[in-house]
C-alpha positions in Angstrom: 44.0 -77.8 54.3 43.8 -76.6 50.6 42.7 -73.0 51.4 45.2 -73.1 53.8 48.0 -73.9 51.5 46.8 -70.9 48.7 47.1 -68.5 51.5 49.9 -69.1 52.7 51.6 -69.7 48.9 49.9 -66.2 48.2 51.5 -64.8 51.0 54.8 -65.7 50.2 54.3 -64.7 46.8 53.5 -61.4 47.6 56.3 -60.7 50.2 59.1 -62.4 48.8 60.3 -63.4 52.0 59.2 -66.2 54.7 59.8 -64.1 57.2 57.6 -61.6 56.6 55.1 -63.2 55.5 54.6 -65.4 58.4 54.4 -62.0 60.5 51.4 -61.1 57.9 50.1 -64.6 58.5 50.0 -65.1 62.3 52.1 -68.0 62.9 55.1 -69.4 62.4 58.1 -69.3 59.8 58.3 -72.9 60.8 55.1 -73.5 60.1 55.2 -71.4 56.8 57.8 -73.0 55.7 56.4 -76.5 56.4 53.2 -76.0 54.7 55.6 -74.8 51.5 57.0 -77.5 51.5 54.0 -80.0 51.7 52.2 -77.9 48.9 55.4 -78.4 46.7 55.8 -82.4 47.5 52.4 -83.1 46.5 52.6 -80.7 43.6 55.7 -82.4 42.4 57.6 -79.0 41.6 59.2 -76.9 43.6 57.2 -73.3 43.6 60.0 -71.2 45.6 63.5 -70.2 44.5 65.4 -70.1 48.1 69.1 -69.8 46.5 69.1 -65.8 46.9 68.4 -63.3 49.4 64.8 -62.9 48.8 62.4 -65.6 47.7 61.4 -65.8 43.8 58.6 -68.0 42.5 59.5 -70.5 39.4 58.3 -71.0 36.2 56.2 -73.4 38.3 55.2 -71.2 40.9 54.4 -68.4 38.7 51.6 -70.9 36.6 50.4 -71.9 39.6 49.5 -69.0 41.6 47.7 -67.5 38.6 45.4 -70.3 39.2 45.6 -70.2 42.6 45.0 -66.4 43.4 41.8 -67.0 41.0 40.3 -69.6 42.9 41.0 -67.8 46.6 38.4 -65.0 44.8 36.4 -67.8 44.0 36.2 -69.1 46.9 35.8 -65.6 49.0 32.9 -65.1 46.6 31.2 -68.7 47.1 31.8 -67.8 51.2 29.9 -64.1 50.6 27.1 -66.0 48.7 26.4 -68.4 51.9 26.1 -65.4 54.1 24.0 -63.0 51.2 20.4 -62.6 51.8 18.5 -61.8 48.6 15.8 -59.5 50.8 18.7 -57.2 52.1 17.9 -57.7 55.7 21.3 -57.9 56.5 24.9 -58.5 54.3 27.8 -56.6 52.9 28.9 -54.0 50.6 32.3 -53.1 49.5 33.2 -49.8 47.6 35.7 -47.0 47.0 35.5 -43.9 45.4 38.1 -41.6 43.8 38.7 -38.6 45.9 36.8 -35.7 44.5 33.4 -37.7 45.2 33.6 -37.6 48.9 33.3 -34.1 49.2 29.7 -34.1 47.1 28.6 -37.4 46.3 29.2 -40.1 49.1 27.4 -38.3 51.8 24.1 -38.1 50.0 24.0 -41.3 48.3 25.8 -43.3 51.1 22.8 -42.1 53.7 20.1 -43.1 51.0 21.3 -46.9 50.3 21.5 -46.8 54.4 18.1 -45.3 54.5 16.8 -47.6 52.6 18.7 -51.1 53.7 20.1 -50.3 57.2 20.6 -53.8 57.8 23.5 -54.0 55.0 26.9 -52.9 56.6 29.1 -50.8 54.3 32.6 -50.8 53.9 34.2 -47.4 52.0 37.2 -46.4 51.4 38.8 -43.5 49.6 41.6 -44.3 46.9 43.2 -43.2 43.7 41.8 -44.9 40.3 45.1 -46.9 39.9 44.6 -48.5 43.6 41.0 -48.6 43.3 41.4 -50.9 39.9 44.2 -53.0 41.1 41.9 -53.4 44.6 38.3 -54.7 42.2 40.8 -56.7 40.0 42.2 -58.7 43.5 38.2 -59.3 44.8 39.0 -56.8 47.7 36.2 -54.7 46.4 32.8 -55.2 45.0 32.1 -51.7 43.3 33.9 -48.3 42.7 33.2 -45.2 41.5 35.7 -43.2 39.5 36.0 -42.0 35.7 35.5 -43.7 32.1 39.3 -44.0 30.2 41.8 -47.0 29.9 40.5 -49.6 32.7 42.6 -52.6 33.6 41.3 -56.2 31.2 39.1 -57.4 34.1 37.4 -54.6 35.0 34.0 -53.6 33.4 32.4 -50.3 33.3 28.8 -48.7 33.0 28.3 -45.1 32.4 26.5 -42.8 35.2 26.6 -39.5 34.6 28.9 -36.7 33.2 31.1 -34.5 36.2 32.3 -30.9 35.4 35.3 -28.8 36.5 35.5 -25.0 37.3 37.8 -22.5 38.6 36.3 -22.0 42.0 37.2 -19.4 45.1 36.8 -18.2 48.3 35.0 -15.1 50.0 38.4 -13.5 50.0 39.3 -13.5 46.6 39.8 -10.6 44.7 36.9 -9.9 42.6 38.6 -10.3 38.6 38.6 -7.2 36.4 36.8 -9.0 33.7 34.7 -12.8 33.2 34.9 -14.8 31.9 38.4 -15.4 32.7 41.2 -16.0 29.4 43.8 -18.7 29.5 45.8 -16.0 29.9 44.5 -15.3 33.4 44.2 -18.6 34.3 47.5 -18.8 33.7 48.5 -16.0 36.1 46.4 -17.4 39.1 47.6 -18.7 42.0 46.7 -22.6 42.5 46.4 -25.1 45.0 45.7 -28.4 43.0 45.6 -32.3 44.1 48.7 -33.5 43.5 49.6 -35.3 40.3 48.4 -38.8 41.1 45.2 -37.9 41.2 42.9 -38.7 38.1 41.5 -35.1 38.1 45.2 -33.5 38.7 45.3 -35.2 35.0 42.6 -33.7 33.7 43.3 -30.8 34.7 47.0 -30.6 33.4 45.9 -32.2 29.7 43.2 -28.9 29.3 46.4 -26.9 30.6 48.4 -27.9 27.6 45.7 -27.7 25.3 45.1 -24.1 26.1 48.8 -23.6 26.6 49.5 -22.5 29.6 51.7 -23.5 32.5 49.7 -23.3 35.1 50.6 -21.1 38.3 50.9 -23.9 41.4 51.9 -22.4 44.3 50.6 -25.8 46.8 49.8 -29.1 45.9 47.7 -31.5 48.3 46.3 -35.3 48.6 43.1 -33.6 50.3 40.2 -32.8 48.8 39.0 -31.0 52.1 42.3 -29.7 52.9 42.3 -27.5 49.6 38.8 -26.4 50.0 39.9 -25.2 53.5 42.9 -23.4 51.9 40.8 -22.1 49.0 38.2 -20.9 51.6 39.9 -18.8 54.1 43.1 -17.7 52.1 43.6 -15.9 48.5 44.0 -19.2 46.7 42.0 -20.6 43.5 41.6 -24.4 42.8 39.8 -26.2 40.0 37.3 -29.0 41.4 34.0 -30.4 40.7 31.4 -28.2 40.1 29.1 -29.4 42.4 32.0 -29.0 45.8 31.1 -25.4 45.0 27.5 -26.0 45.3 28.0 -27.6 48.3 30.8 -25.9 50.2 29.7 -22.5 51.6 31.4 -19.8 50.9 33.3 -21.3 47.7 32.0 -19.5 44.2 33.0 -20.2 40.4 34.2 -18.4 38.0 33.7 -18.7 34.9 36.5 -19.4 32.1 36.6 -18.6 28.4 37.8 -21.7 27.9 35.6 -24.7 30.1 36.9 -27.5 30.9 35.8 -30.7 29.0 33.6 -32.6 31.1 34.2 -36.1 32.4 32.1 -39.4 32.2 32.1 -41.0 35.6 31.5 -44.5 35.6 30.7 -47.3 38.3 33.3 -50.3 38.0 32.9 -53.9 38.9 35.6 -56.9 38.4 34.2 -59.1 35.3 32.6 -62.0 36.1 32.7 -61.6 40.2 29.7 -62.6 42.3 27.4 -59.7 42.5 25.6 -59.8 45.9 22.0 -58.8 46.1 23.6 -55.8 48.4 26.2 -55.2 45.5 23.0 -55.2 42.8 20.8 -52.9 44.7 23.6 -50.5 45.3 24.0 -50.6 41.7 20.7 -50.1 40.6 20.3 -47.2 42.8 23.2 -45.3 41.0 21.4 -46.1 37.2 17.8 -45.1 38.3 19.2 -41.9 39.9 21.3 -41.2 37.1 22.7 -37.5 36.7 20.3 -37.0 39.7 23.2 -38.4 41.6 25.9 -35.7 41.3 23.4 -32.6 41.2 21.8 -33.5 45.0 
């Protein structure tokens, strides 16, 4: 009954509205609005502000689920460790990665932790950092992938290896006059970038200012693959990992005065969460391999 009541205060919590979040829950507003009420009367305190159009926690409510939302991830976490088999004959892993590592790095390494544990089922998704730290902070993931900088309090980082940008074309591309290129003729390329949500969008735009030039977009995508396809059948120049290049046939680099700084990419974990054996191997695998990793 107790787990119960957290979800169901959690769900409320998060959609401000009875309603819908008894159409999240499966059942009931009735029911909902029942179970509320039974968590507030032997809490003593009323939890829910009802007197306006949507549904506010109170000071109450607010300590409470703090506490409450913590000990949901507890309890998922105690639930995983039942089911986790320390000779990884079976279990479960959960990571994301930022975008630019699915076109280089996940096919490799994902086949080689399946390789080597087929009986551990994956689950990976593809998300900006932002999402991706919010998602390890709420237990919904076990490990990410994405870049060192400013990470959220209850997220830890380890350092993997160091990723590199460069100016990068297709087979249709005008051959330059002269290479490397200036910031100059950077400047007066014409770009198809991820758009500015993305970590590497960033990146890219901070080494824009520092060499002082406003950059020539002409398209802007959320797509990894769908700029490489641009890039590789049009007359259009994008700035990606080094290693897509590598990869991608028919893509080449060209080289700039000016390099991009490189960036640390790191693997991130919530502090203190369970680490599965699945979770543990996975991560062991990345820190034996190293930069071995991004230059497969």
């Amino acid at each position: 009954m107790l787990l119960r009541h957290i979800r169901y205060l959690l769900a409320v919590a998060e959609h401000c509205n009875f309603t819908r979040a008894a159409e999240a829950l499966h059942v009931s507003q009735p029911t909902l609005s029942q179970q509320i009420k039974q968590l507030e009367e032997a809490l003593g305190a009323p939890l829910f502000d009802r007197s306006g159009r949507s549904v506010r926690l109170t000071d109450a409510g607010q300590a409470y689920v703090a506490y409450a939302r913590r000990a949901l991830q507890d309890l998922q976490a105690a639930k995983r460790a039942i089911h986790d088999v320390q000779d990884l004959s079976r279990g479960s892993l959960r990571l994301a990665l930022t975008p630019t590592f699915t076109a280089y790095l996940a096919g490799p390494l994902l086949s080689r932790f399946h390789q080597r544990y087929p009986g551990i089922n994956l689950s990976i998704e593809e998300m900006t950092q932002d999402r991706l730290e919010a998602a390890l902070a709420e237990d919904r993931l076990d490990l990410a992938i994405a870049f060192a900088g400013e990470h959220l309090a209850e997220i830890d980082s380890q350092a993997l290896f160091s990723e590199t940008l460069s100016l990068m074309v297709g087979p249709q591309y005008p051959q330059p006059d002269s290479l490397p290129l200036t910031s100059e003729a950077l400047g007066r390329q014409s770009l198809v970038l991820l758009s500015g949500d993305f970590a590497t969008r960033r990146h890219i735009d901070r080494y824009c200012r520092q060499q002082g030039i406003a950059p020539r977009i002409v398209a802007e995508a959320n797509s990894v693959s769908a700029i490489v396809e641009m890039v590789r059948h049009g007359q259009l120049a994008t700035i990606l990992p080094s290693s897509i290049a590598r990869e991608q046939p028919g893509l080449r680099s060209l080289a700039l005065q000016s390099a991009l700084a490189p960036r640390r990419v790191v693997l991130l974990e919530r502090r203190g969460a369970y680490r599965s054996a699945a979770s543990q191997a996975f991560r062991q695998m990345l820190l034996d391999q190293g930069a071995g990793v991004a230059s497969h």
